[in-house]
C-alpha positions in Angstrom: -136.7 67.7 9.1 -135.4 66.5 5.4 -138.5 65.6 2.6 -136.8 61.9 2.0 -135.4 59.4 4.6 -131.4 59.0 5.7 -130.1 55.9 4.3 -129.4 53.8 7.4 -132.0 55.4 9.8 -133.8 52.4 11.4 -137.6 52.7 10.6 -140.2 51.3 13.3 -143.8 50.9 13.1 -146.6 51.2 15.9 -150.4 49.2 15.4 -152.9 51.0 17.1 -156.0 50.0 18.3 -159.0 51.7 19.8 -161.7 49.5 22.2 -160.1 46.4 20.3 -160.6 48.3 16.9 -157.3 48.1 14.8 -157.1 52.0 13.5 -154.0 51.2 11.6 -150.0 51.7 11.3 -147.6 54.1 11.8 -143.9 53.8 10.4 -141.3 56.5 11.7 -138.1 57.0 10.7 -135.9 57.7 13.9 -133.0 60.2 13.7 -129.8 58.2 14.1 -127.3 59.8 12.7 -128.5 62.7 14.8 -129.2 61.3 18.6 -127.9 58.3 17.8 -128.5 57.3 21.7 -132.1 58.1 22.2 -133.2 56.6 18.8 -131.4 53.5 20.4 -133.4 53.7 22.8 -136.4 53.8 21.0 -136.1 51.7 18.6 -134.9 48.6 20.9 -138.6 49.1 23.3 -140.1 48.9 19.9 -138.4 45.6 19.7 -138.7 44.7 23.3 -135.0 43.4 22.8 -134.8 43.8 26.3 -137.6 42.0 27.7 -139.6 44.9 27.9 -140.9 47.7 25.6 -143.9 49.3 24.4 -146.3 46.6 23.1 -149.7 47.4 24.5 -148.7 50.9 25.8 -151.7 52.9 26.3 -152.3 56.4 24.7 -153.1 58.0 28.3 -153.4 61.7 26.9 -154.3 62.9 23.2 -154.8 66.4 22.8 -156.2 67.7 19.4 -154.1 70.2 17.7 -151.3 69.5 20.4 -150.1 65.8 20.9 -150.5 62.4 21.9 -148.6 60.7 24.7 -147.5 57.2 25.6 -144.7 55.3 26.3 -145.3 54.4 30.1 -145.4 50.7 29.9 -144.8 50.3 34.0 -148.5 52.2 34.9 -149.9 53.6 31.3 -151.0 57.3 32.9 -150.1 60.6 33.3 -148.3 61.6 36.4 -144.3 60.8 35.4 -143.9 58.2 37.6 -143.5 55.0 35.5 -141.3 54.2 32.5 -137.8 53.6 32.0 -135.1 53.5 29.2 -133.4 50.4 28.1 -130.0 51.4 29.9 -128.9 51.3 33.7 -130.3 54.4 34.9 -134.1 54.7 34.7 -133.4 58.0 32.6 -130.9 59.5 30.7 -128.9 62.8 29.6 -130.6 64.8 27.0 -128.5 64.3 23.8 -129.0 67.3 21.9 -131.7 69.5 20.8 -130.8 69.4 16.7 -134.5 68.7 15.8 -137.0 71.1 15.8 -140.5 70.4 16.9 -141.8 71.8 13.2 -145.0 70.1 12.1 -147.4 67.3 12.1 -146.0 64.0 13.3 -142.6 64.6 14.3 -141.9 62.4 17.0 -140.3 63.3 20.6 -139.2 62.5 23.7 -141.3 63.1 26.5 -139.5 64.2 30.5 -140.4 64.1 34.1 -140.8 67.8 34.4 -136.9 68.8 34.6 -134.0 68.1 32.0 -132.3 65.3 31.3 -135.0 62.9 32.2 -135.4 60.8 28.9 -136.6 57.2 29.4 -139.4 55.6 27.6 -142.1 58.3 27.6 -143.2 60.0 24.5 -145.2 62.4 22.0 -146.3 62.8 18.7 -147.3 66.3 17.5 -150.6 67.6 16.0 -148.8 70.3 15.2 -146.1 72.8 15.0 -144.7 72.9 18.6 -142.1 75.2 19.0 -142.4 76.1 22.8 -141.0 72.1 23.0 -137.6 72.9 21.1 -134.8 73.3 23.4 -136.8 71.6 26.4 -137.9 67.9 24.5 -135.5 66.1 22.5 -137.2 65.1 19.0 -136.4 62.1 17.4 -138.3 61.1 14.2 -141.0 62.0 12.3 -144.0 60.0 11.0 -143.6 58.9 7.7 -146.4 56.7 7.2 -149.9 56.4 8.0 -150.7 59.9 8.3 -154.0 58.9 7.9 -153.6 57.0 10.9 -152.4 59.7 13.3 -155.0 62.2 11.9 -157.4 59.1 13.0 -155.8 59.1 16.7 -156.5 62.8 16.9 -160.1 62.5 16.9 -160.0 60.3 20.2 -158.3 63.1 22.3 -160.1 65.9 24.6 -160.1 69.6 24.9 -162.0 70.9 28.1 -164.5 73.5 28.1 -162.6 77.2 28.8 -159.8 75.6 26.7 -157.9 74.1 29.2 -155.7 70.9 28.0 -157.1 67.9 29.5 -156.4 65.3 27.0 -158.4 62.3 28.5 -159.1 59.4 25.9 -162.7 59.0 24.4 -162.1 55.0 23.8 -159.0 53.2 25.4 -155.9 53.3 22.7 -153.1 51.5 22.6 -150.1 50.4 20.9 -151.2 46.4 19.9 -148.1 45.7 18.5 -144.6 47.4 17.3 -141.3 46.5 15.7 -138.6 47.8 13.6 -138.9 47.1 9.9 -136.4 45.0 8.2 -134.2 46.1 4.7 -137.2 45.0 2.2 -140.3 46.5 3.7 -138.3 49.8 4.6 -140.4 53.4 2.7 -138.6 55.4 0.2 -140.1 59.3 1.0 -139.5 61.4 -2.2 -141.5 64.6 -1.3 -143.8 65.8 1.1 -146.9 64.2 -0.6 -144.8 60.5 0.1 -145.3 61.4 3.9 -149.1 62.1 4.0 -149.5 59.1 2.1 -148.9 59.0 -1.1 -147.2 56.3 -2.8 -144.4 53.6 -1.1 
């Protein structure tokens, strides 16, 4: 993904909170003028446009060095059964697979176990994923609040023998989201601009 943000990409923001602790803000920029549909998508359950979105989403599986998930706002858990997208269907078509799972806090869309199952479900990366290109359709990338997601990390789970549980050490959620407007919007010159830099 580019060092500096697309003119005209919307940029949305999550507030997290652990055990009623603010931890602090993310800002992503979302992808539109390459899956145009899905950062729709996105962006508009940010908003809760709809009437529904992801405002008080739990974080119901963080993972260090792997990924964070969310974005079930019908049962906030694990087993693919709840969430839906902001169009007709419950899910939709994978749009394309353009964006690469290649780093730290690139932002992605999250399936039922089978393609073309996008709805409201989602990850962020810990890390450089590439076993999820071609299978997850990315989105964005976090460009703000670095700090933040480094800070999310630390309440995931790795089982003894390695295996990936992911279960939560405090209860984290989303306390509030939204799409920033024109004036607050984040310039990103460089690399050091996305890990926190300068504005």
């Amino acid at each position: 993904m580019p060092d500096s943000v697309v003119e005209g990409n919307p940029q949305v923001f999550f507030d997290i909170t652990a055990d009623d602790e603010l931890v602090g803000r993310i800002v992503f920029e979302l992808r539109k003028d390459v899956v145009p549909k899905t950062v729709e998508n996105f962006r508009a359950l940010c908003t809760a446009e709809k009437g529904f979105g992801y405002k008080g989403c739990v974080f119901y599986r963080i993972i260090p060095g792997f990924c964070a998930c969310s974005g079930d706002f019908e049962t906030n858990n694990a087993d693919r059964t709840g969430g839906r997208s902001i169009y007709e269907s419950k899910y939709f078509d994978d749009e394309n697979f353009e964006l690469k799972h290649d780093g730290y806090g690139i932002l992605s869309m999250d399936n039922y176990g089978w393609p073309n199952t996008v709805s409201s479900r989602f990850f962020i990366t810990f890390d450089t994923c590439e076993w999820m290109d071609n299978y997850h359709v990315a989105l964005g990338r976090v460009i703000r609040g670095m700090d933040v997601l480094k800070a999310l990390e630390t309440y995931g789970t790795i089982e003894d023998h390695g295996t990936q549980d992911g279960r939560t050490l405090a209860k984290v959620i989303i306390s509030d989201c939204g799409e920033l407007d024109a004036k607050n919007r984040y310039k990103v010159e460089s690399d050091e601009d996305v890990w926190g830099c300068s504005r």
